[in-house]
C-alpha positions in Angstrom: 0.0 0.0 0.0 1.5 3.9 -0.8 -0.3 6.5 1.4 -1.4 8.9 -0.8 -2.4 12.8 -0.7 -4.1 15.3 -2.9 -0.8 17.1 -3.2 0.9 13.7 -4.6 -2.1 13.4 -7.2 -1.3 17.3 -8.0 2.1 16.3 -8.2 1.5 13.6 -10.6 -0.9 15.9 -12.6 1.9 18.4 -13.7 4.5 15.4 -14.2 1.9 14.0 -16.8 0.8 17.1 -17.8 4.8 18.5 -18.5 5.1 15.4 -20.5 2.5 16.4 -23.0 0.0 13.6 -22.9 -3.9 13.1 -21.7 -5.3 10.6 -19.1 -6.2 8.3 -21.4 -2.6 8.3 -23.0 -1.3 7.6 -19.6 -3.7 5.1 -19.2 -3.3 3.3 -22.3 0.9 2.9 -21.7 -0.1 1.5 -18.5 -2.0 -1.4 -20.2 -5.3 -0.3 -18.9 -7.8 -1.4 -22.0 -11.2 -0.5 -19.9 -13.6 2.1 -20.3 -13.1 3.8 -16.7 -9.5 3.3 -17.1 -9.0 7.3 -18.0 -11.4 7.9 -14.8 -9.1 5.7 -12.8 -6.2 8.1 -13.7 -8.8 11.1 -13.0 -9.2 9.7 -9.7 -5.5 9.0 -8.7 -4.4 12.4 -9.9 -7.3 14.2 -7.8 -6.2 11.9 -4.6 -9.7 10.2 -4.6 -7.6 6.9 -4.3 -5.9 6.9 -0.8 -3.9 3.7 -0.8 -2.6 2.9 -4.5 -0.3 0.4 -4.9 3.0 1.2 -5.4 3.5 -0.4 -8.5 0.8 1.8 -10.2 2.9 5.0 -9.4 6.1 3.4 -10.5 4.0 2.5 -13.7 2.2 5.9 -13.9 6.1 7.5 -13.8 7.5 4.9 -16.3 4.6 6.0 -18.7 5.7 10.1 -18.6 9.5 8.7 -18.9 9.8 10.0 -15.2 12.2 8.7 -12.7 11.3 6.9 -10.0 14.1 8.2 -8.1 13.5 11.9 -8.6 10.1 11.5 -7.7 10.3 10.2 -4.4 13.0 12.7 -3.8 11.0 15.1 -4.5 8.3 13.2 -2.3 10.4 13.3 0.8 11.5 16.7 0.5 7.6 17.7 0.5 7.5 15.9 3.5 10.1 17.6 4.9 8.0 20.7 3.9 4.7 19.5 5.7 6.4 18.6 8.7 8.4 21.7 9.1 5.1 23.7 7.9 2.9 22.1 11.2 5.5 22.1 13.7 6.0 25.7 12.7 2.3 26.5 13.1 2.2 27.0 17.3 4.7 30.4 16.5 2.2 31.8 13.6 1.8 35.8 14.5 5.4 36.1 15.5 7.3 38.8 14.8 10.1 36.7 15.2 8.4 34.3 12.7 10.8 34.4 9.8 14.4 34.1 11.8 12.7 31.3 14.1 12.0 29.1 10.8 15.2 29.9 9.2 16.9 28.4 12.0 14.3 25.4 12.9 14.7 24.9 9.2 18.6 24.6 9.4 18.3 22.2 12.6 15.9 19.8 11.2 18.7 19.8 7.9 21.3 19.0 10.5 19.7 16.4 12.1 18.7 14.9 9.1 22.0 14.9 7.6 23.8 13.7 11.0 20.9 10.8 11.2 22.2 9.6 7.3 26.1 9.9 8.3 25.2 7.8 11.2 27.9 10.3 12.9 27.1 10.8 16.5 23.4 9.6 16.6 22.2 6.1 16.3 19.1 5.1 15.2 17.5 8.8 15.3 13.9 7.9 13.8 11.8 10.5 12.2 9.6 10.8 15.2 12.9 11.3 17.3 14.3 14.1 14.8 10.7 15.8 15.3 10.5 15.7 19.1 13.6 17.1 18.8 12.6 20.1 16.6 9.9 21.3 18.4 11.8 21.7 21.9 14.4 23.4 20.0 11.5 26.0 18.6 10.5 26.4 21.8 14.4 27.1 23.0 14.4 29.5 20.1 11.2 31.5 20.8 12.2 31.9 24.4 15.8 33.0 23.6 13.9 35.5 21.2 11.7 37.1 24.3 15.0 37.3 26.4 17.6 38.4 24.0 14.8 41.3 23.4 15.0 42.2 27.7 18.3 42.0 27.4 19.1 44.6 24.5 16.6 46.6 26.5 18.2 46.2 29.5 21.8 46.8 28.3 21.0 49.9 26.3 20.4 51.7 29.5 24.4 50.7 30.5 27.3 52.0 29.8 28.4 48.9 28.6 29.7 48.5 25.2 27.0 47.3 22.9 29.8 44.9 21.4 29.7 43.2 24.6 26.1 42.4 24.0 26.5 38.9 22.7 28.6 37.1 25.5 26.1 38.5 27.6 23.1 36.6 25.6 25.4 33.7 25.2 25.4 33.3 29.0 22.1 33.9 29.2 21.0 31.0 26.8 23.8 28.6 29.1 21.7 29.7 32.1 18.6 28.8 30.0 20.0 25.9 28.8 21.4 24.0 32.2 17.8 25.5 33.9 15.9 23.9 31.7 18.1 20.5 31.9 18.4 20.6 36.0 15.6 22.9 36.9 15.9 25.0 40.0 18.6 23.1 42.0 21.7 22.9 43.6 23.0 21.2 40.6 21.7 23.8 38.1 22.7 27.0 40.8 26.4 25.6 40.9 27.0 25.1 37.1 25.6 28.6 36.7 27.6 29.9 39.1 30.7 28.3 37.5 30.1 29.9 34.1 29.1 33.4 35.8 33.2 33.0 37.5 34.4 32.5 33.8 32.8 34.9 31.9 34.2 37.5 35.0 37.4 36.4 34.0 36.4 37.3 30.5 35.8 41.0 31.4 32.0 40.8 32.0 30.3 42.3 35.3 29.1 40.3 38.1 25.9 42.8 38.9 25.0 42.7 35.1 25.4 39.0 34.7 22.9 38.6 37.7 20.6 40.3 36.1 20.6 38.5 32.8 20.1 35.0 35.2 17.2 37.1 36.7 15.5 37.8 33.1 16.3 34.7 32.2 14.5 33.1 35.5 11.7 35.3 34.9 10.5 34.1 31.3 11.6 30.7 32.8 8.6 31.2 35.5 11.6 30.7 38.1 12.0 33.0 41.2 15.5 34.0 41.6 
């Protein structure tokens, strides 16, 4: 059986359709010799058939001298597409929309390509890469509401704006090891670790507090 959608009939209109021929042409280098066989097509190519054997789209391709293999490439990267499309849906109204799915995009990529390689994660199923995706939207829309209180918050400093981006890269550590240990002594003494070493690196102790504090506050965590 081949689970089939409207969009794959569409998509197997234009193929026939680029190729220059009718249903019934289609139908006729398929073999089919019946009356309803150009109302068979009709039907497959409008997605009225759900579960077609896969043999019928293999022949359907082999009769508009398509490949197989580019069509089923081109199937899985409209998957891709659907996937990314829903999981995206929960941050519709955004103004942080666009940059959020630019980067989801390029993490599902990554995880797709590190899945193939077999480099680092083992056996990382489709369902796996997807759970996957949407906690790292939700990372991402967070980091977006913070990284906004914290521009706010450093503007009114005399710190140099340059100076800006190790503060939001501690913040999303803080985020990051909350989120992992929650609020305990585990979690407080990590943090406090990374706090010494960006110190060391020429940041400020009161303003780094205060990034943890903004960073507890979106996190729904009293400091």
């Amino acid at each position: 059986m081949f689970i089939f959608t409207k969009e794959l009939g569409i998509k197997l209109r234009k193929i026939r359709q680029d190729a220059g021929l009718t249903q019934k042409e289609v139908a006729q280098r398929i073999g089919f010799r019946s009356k309803s066989a150009q109302s068979y097509i009709a039907r497959l190519e409008s997605g009225a058939i759900k579960n077609p054997r896969i043999r019928l789209i293999l022949d359907y391709l082999r009769a508009c001298n398509y490949a197989w293999s580019r069509f089923f490439s081109e199937l899985s990267a409209m998957e891709f597409e659907r996937t990314h499309n829903k999981i995206m849906a929960e941050l519709q109204g955004s103004k942080h929309y666009k940059k959020i799915d630019r980067d989801v995009m390029r993490y599902r990529i990554g995880l797709q390509c590190k899945a193939s390689a077999n480099k680092g994660v083992k056996s990382l199923s489709v369902k796996k890469q997807n759970e996957m995706t949407k906690k790292f939207l939700r990372y991402r829309a967070d980091m977006e509401k913070i990284e906004a209180d914290i521009r706010e918050f450093m503007g009114n400093t005399t710190e140099p704006g340059f100076l800006n981006q190790y503060y939001k890269a501690f913040a999303r550590e803080c985020y990051r090891t909350i989120k992992k240990y929650g609020q305990s002594p585990k979690s407080e003494a990590k943090i406090e670790k990374r706090l010494l070493v960006w110190q060391t690196r020429g940041l400020k102790k009161d303003l780094l507090e205060k990034i943890l504090e903004l960073v507890k506050k979106h996190m729904n965590f009293n400091s």
